[in-house]
C-alpha positions as CSV (number, residue, x, y, z in Angstrom):
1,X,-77.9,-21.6,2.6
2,X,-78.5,-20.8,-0.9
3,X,-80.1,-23.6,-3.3
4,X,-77.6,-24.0,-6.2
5,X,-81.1,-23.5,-8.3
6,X,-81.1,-20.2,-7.9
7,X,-77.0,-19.4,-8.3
8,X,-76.7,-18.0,-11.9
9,X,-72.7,-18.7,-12.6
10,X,-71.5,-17.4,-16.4
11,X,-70.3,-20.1,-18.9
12,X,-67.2,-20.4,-20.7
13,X,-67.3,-18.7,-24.2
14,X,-67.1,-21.8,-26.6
15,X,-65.5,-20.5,-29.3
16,X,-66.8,-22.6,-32.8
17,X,-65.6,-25.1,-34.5
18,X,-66.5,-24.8,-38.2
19,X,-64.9,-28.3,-38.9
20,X,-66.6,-30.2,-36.6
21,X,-70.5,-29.3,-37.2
22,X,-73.0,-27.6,-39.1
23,X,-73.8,-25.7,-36.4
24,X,-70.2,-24.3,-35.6
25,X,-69.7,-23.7,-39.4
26,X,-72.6,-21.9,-39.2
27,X,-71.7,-19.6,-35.7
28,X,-68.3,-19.2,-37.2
29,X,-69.6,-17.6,-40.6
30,X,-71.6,-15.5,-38.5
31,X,-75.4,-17.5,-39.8
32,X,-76.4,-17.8,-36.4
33,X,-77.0,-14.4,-35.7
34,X,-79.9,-13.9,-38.1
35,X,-82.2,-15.9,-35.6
36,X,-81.5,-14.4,-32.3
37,X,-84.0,-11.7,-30.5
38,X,-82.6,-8.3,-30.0
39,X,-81.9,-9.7,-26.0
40,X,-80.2,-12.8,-27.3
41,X,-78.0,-10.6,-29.5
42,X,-77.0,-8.6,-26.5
43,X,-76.0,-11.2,-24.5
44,X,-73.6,-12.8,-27.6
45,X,-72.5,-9.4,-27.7
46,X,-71.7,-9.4,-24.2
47,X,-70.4,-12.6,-23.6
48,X,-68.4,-12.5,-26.8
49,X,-66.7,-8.8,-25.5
50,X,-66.0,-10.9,-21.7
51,X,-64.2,-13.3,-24.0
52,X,-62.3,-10.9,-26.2
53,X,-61.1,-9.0,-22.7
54,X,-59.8,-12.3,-21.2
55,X,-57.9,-13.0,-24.4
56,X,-56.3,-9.9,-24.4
57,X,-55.6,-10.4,-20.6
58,X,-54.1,-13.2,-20.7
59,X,-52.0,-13.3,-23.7
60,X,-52.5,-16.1,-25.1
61,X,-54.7,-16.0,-28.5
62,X,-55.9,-19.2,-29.9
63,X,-56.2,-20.5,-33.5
64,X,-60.0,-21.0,-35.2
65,X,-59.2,-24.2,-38.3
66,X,-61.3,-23.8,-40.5
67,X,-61.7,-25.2,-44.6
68,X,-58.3,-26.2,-45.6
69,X,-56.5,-25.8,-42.7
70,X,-56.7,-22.0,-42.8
71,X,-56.3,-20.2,-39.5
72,X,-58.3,-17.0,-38.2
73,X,-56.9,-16.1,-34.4
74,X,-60.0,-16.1,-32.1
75,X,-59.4,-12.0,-30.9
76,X,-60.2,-11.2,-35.0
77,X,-63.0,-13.4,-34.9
78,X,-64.7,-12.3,-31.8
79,X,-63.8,-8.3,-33.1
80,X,-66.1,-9.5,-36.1
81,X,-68.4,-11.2,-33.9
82,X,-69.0,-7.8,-31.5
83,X,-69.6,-5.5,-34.7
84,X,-72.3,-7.9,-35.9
85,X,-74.0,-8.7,-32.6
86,X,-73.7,-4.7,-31.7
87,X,-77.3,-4.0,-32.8
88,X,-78.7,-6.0,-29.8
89,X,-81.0,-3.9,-27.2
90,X,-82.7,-4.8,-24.0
């Protein structure tokens, strides 16, 4: 038997926010990135371009609020989100 310890399972892609906290007004503007090692970017690149593929599998594309009530749909946003996390190496 395996110990669940050692299972490594992916997480959702949470997608931000930017009403909510700093932090998701912050990942939604793209701030984040500035901080995160060349593997940390890869892996936001990667987990970002699993996201965009299930989107576009399963239809359905949902709606990031942000300031007044303006919409962005998530597929644009994660689009932007893989051209500025592309630079990430292992």
């Amino acid at each position: 038997m395996i110990a669940s310890a050692t299972l490594i399972r992916p997480r959702a892609y949470v997608l931000p926010q930017p009403c909510d906290s700093e932090a998701d007004f912050r990942r939604f503007h793209h701030l984040d990135i500035n901080h995160l090692s060349a593997l940390q970017l890869w892996a936001e690149n990667e987990a970002a371009g699993a996201a965009l593929a299930a989107i576009m599998r399963g239809g359905a594309d949902p709606v990031i609020v942000y300031e007044n009530g303006r919409t962005l749909s998530a597929s644009w946003w994660l689009r932007e989100r893989l051209e500025r996390t592309k630079g990430g190496r292992t």
